[in-house]
Every structure is written in structure tokens, then in C-alpha cells.
C-alpha positions in Angstrom: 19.7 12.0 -12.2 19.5 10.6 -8.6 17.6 7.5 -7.0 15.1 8.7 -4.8 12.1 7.3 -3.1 9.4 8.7 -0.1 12.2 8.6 2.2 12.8 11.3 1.2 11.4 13.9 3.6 10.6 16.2 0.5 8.7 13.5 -1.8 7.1 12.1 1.1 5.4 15.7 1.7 4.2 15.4 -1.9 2.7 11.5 -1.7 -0.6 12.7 -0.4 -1.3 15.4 -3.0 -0.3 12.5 -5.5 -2.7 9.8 -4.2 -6.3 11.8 -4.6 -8.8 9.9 -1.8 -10.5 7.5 -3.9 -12.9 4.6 -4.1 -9.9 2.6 -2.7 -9.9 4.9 0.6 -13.4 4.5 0.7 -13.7 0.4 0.4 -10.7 0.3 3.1 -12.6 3.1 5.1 -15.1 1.4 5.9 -13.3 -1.7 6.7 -11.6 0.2 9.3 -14.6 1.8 10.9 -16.2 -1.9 11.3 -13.6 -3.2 13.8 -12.4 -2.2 17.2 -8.8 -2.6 16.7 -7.2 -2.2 13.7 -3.3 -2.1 12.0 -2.1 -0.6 9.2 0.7 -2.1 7.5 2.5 0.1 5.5 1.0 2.5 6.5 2.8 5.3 4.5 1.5 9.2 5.6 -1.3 7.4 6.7 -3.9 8.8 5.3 -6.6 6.2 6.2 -6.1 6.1 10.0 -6.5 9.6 9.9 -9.5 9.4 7.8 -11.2 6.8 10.2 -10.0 9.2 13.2 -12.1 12.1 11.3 -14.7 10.0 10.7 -15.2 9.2 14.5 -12.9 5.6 14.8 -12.3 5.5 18.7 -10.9 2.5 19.0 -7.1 1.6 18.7 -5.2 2.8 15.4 -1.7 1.7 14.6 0.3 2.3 11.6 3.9 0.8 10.7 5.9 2.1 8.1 10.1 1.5 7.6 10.2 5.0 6.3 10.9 7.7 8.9 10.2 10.5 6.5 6.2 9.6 5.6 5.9 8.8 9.4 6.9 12.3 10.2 3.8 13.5 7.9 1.7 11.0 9.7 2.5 11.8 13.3 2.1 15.9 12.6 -1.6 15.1 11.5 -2.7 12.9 14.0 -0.8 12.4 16.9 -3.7 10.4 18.4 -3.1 7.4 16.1 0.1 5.1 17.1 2.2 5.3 15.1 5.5 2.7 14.7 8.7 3.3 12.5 9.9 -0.7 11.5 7.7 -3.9 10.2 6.1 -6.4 11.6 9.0 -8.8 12.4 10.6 -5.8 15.0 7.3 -5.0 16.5 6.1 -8.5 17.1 2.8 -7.9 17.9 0.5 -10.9 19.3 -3.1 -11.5 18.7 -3.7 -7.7 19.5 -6.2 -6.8 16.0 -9.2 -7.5 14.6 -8.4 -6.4 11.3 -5.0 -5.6 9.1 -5.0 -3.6 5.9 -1.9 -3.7 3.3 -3.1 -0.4 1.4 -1.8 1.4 -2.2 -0.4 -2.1 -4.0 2.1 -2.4 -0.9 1.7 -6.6 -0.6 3.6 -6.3 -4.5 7.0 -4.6 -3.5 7.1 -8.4 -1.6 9.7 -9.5 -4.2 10.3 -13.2 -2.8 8.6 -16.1 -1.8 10.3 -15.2 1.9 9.1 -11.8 1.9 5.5 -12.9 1.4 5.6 -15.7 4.0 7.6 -13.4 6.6 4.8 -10.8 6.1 1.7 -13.1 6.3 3.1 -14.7 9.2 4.2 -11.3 11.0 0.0 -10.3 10.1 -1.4 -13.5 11.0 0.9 -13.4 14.1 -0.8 -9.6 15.0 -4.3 -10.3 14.9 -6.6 -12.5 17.0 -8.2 -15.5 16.0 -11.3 -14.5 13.2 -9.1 -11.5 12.8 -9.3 -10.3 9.2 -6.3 -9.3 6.8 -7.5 -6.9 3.4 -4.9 -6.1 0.9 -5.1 -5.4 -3.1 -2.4 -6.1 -5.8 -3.1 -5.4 -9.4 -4.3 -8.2 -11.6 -1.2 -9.4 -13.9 -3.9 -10.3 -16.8 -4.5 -6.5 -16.9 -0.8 -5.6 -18.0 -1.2 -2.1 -15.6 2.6 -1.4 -16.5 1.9 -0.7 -20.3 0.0 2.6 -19.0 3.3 4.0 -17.2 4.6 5.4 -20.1 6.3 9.4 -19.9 3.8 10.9 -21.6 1.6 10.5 -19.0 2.3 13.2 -17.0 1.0 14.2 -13.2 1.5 18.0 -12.3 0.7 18.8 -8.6 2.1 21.7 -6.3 4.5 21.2 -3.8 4.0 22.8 -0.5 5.8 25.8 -1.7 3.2 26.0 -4.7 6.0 25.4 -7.2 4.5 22.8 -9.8 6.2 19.0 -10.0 5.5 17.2 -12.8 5.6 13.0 -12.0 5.5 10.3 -14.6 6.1 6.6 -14.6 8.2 4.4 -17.8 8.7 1.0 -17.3 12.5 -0.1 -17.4 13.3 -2.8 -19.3 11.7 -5.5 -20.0 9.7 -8.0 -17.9 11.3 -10.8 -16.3 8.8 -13.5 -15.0 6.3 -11.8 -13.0 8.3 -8.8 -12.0 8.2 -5.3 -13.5 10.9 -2.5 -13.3 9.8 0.9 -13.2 11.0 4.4 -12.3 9.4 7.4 -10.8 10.3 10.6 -11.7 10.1 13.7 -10.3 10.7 17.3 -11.8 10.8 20.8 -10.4 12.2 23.7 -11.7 13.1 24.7 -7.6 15.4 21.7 -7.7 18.8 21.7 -9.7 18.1 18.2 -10.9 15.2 15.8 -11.1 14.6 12.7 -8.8 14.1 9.6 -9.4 12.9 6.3 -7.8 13.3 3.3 -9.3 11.5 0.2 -7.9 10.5 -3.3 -8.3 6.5 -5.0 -8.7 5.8 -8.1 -8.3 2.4 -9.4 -10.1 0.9 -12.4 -8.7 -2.2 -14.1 -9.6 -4.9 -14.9 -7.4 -4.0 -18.7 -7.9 -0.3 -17.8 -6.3 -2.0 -15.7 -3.8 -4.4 -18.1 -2.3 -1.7 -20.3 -2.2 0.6 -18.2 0.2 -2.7 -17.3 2.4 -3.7 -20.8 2.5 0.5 -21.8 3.7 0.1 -19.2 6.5 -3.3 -20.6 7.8 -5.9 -18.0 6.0 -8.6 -18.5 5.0 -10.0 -16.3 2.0 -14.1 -15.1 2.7 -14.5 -12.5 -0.5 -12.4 -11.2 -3.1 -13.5 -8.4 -5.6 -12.5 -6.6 -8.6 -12.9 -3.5 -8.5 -13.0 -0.9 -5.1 -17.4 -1.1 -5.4 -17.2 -4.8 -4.6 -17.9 -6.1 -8.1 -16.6 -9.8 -8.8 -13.5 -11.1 -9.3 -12.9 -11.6 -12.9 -9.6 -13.1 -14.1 -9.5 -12.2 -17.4 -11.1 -8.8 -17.0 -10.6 -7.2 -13.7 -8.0 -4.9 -13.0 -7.7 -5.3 -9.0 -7.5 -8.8 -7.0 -8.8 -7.5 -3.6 -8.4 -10.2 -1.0 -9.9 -10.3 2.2 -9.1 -13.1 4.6 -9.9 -14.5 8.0 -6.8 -16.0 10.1 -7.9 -19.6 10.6 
């Protein structure tokens, strides 16, 4: 068994056929295609800058991703998007977007109170004044994690068309408002399976209103579900937050 993750050149090639476009591409879609200038952070294969290129975006499209290996996929598909390998501290933009998305539960691998500020700040710092910042995490009142179990199994083919079975367990128990899981992944092409083994952190919208608020947001709409139903605490399964830079 080896850690793994999608830097991995070969698991980043399968992310796509993994993540089926859904409702959630089509709610950030058409964010996207309503501003002029927009940035993707974590922007992963980027799969929705190349779906708002398709769909007839022309204005400016730029995506920023630490890993090298899912910007490789990215850059193949659509070399007309800008594309950036680092974050947002290293590329320092200023005032330069009218809208940031944090896609695919991204804002909850933000383990520390740091991380979260560092991140706002570095989005607030890239858009312009009115700019807006859309991002989702998963509701902690709807205990996601007790559904990532290994008998729930994802079999997809790789770009070979050898079958790869993925599933998700949770590892250990959790501690405050963080959960433990691994990914695995199994082929029988490969001598071994991989695994990724990562960290969640489930905040509330109480904690996340909080941070925005710190970093001079302002929150305009939040929803509950990827058709713009409301936010319910108790009930929804998505907290998706979209905010105006003061």
C-alpha cells in the first residue's frame, strides 16, 4: 500500500472520469459565464474553465493549482485558458477579477485557522472591489463521512480501458471538526493499489461567516443545494457561500 494523491500524473488522468459534470458544474457555470474576468482557485484539471471556454466565455480565464500533474491535463485541453502552477500567495494577483470560485469541497482541505485567513486574503487581495468569491463545503450537520464506507465502490476505466475500482473509509475517529479519510485506488494493471490519505475540515456556516466577515466580505446569498434552494442548517447537505469583497 502506497500514499498517493492527484499528483500523481496517472490518478490525475482518472479525476475527470471520477467527477461526472453535475449540478455543481452547472450552478458554478453559470457564475463564470456572468463575469468578465474570472479565477479559479484550485483549479484542479479544470474542468469548468474549459466548460465556460466551450460554452463561448471570451473574457479572461485563470486557473491555479499546486499540482503540476492535473495542470498538465488542463493545459493539453485548453491551452487558451491561463493556467498557473502555485497559490495565491506566489502569484499575488491585485484587484485583477470580478469573480473567484473555490470548486469540488477545496475551501475544506484549509486545515487551520491560518490557512483560511491566508486564502481569503490572497482571494480578496485578487479581485476588484464588488468582486465576488463562490465556494461550497459540506454541511457538518449532514455527517457526509458516514457514507465513505468500502463498500461503496466507484469502477471507471482508465485511459487504457482497464477498470479501477475507487472507494472511500473514513480513518479513525473524528477529532473536533476534522475527518480522516483515505482514497483508494485499485487496478489489476498496477502491482499494488494506491492510496491517498487526506484531511477535511467541516465548518459551519456560523465559523464561516466569521472568517469572511475577518477578511472584509460580505456574504449576499447562500444555498443548500446546487438548484439554489435555502440554506437549511439542520437539513441541507451543502453550505454554498457567495460573497462580495467589501
Amino acid at each position: 500500500m502506497v500514499d498517493h494523491s492527484y499528483a500523481d500524473l496517472e490518478l490525475a488522468r482518472l479525476y475527470d472520469a471520477l467527477n461526472d459534470w453535475g449540478p455543481d458544474d452547472d450552478f458554478y457555470l453559470d457564475q463564470v459565464m456572468s463575469a468578465r474576468a474570472v479565477l479559479d482557485v484550485g483549479c484542479g484539471t479544470g474542468r469548468l474553465l474549459r466548460g465556460a471556454r466551450a460554452a463561448g466565455h471570451t473574457g479572461r480565464l485563470t486557473g491555479v493549482d499546486p499540482a503540476a500533474a492535473m495542470l498538465v491535463q488542463a493545459r493539453r485541453a485548453a491551452p487558451d485558458v491561463e493556467w498557473v502552477l502555485g497559490d495565491l500567495e506566489s502569484a499575488r494577483w491585485q484587484g485583477e477579477f470580478d469573480l473567484a470560485v473555490m470548486t469540488g469541497h477545496a475551501f475544506q482541505e484549509l486545515l487551520g485557522d491560518e490557512a483560511v485567513r491566508r486564502l481569503l486574503a490572497g482571494v480578496r487581495s485578487a479581485l476588484a472591489p464588488g468582486g465576488r468569491f463562490v465556494f461550497e463545503t459540506r454541511n457538518p450537520a449532514a455527517r457526509a463521512w458516514e457514507a465513505w464506507t468500502p463498500d461503496r465502490v466507484h469502477e471507471i476505466a482508465d485511459p487504457y480501458g482497464a477498470e479501477v475500482r475507487v472507494w472511500h473509509e473514513v480513518a479513525g475517529p473524528v477529532v473536533g471538526d476534522r475527518v480522516t479519510f483515505t482514497e483508494t485506488f485499485s487496478s489489476e494493471r498496477w502491482d499494488r493499489d494506491r492510496v491517498s490519505r487526506s484531511v477535511l475540515r467541516f465548518l459551519d456556516a456560523d465559523a464561516l461567516d466569521a472568517f469572511l466577515a475577518e477578511a472584509g466580505f460580505e456574504v449576499t446569498a447562500r444555498y443548500g443545494d446546487w438548484r439554489r434552494g435555502p440554506y437549511a442548517p439542520a437539513a441541507s447537505r451543502e453550505i454554498v457561500t457567495v460573497a462580495r469583497r467589501a
